[in-house]
DRENSE-980178 format. One line per field, with one value per residue (C-alpha): residue number from 1; residue in three letters; y, z negated, x negated. Coordinates in steps of 0.001 Angstrom, whole numbers, plus 500000, padded with zeros to 6 digits. Layout:
N
num <- [NUM / ...] .
residuo <- [ALA / ...] .
yy <- [Y / ...] .
zz <- [Z / ...] .
xx <- [X / ...] .
END
This chain:
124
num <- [1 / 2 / 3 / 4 / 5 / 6 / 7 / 8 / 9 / 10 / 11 / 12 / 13 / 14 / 15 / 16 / 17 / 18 / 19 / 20 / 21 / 22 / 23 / 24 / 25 / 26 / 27 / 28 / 29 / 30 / 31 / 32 / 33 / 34 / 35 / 36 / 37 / 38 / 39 / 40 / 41 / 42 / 43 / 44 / 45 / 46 / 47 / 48 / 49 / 50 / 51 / 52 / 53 / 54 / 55 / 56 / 57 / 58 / 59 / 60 / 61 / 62 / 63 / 64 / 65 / 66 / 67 / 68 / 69 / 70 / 71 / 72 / 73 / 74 / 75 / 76 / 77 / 78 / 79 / 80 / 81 / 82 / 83 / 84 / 85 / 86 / 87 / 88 / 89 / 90 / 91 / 92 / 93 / 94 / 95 / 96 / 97 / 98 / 99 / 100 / 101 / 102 / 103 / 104 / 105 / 106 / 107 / 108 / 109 / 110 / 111 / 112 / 113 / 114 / 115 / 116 / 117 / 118 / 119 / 120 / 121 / 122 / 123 / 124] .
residuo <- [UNK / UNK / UNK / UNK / UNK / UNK / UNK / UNK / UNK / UNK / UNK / UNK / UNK / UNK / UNK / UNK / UNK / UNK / UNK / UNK / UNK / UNK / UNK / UNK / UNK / UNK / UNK / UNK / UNK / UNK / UNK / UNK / UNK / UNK / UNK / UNK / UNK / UNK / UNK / UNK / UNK / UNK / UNK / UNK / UNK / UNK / UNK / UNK / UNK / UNK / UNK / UNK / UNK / UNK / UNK / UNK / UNK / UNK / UNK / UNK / UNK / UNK / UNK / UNK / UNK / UNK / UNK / UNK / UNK / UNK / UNK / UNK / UNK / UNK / UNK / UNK / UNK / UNK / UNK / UNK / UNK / UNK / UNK / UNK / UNK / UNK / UNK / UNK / UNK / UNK / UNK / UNK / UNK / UNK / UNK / UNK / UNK / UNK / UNK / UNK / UNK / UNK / UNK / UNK / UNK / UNK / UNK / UNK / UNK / UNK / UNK / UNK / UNK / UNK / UNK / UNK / UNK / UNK / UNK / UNK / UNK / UNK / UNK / UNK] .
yy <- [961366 / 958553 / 961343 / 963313 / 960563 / 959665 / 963528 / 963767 / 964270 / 963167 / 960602 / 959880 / 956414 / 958416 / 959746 / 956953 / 955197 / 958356 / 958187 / 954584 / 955081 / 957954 / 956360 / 953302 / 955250 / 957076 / 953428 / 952092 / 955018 / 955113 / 951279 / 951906 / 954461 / 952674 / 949762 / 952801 / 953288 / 951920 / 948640 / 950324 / 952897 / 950629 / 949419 / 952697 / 952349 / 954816 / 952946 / 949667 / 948946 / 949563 / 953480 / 952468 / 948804 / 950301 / 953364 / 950841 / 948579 / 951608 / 952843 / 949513 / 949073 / 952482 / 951422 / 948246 / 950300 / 952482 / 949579 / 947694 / 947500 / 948702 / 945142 / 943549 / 946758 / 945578 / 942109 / 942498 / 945382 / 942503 / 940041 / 941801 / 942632 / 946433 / 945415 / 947852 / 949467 / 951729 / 952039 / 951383 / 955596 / 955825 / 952960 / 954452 / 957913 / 956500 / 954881 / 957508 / 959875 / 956777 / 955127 / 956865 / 957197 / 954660 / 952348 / 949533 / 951745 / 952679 / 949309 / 947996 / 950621 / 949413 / 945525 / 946645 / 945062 / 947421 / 949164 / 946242 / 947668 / 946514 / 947734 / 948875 / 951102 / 952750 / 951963 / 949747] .
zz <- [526562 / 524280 / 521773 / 524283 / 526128 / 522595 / 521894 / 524572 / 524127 / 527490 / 529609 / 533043 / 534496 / 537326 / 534728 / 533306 / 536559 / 537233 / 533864 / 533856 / 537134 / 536310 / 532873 / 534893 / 537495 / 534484 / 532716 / 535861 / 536506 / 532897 / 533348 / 536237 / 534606 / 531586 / 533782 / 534756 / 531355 / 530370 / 528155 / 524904 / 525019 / 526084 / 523201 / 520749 / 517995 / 515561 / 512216 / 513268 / 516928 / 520305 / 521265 / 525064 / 523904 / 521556 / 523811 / 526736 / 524709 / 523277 / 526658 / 528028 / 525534 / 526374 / 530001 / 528859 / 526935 / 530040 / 532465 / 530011 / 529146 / 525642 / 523893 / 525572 / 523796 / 520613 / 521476 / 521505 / 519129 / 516608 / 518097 / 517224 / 520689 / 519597 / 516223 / 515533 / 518696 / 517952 / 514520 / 514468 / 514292 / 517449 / 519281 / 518211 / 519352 / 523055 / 522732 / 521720 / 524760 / 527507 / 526654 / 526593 / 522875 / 522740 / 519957 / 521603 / 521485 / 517694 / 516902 / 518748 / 516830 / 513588 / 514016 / 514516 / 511841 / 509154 / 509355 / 508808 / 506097 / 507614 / 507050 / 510694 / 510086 / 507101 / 504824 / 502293] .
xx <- [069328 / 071124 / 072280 / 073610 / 075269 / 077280 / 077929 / 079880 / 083545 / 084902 / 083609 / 085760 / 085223 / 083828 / 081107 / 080589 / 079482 / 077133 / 075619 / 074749 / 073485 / 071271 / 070299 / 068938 / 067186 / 065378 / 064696 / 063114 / 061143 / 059973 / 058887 / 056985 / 054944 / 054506 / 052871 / 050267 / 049031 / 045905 / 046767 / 044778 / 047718 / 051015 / 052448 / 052747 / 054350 / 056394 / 058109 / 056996 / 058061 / 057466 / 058957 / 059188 / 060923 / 063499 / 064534 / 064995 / 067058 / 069254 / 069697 / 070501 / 073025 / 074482 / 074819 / 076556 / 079231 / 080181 / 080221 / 082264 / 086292 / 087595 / 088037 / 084318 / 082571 / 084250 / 083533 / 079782 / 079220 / 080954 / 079096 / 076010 / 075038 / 074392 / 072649 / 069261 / 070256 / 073418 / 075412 / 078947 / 079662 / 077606 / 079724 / 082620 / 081774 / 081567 / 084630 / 086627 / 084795 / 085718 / 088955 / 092261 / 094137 / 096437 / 097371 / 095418 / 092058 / 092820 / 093323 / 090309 / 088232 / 089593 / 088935 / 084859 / 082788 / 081490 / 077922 / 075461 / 073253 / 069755 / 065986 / 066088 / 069242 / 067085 / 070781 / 068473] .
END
């Protein structure tokens, strides 16, 4: 659902509202059934870390985006906020599909912090 949340090319604030509210729905659904499974299974993990964890936080984080103005995405993505979560192309992406061009969103975009090159990122 993330990847096709950031492929999209267009994102009306409209959509944005219904996406984050659909993309919650799904996270507390997926919670809830995740409490159901037998604690020898909760916890699976795929490259080191929790699949259920890091899928809620990259979701989370996507929801944070389309709630959020043009310079707080920058603002946190800089901050770190988005770090292991979503790379700089990916918060980029959205903010190209949700914010008008205008000179302010191209210089917004610019002032975001390169890639940090991380084991987690797999850019060793």
């Amino acid at each position: 659902l993330s990847m096709l949340v950031i492929a999209l090319q267009s994102i009306s604030a409209g959509s944005c509202s219904a996406i984050g509210k659909l993309m919650r729905d799904l996270m507390d659904k997926c919670n809830a059934l995740v409490e159901t499974i037998p604690a020898t299974y909760q916890g699976a993990t795929v490259g080191g870390g929790d699949v259920h964890q890091r899928a809620n936080k990259r979701l989370s984080s996507i929801c944070a985006i389309l709630d959020a103005g043009l310079t707080e995405v920058a603002e946190r993505y800089n901050a770190g906020d988005f770090d292991g979560v979503l790379r700089r192309d990916e918060v980029e992406s959205l903010m190209v599909s949700i914010f008008e061009e205008t000179e302010l969103r191209t210089k917004v975009i610019a002032s975001l912090r390169p890639e940090q090159v991380t084991k987690e990122s797999g850019n060793q």
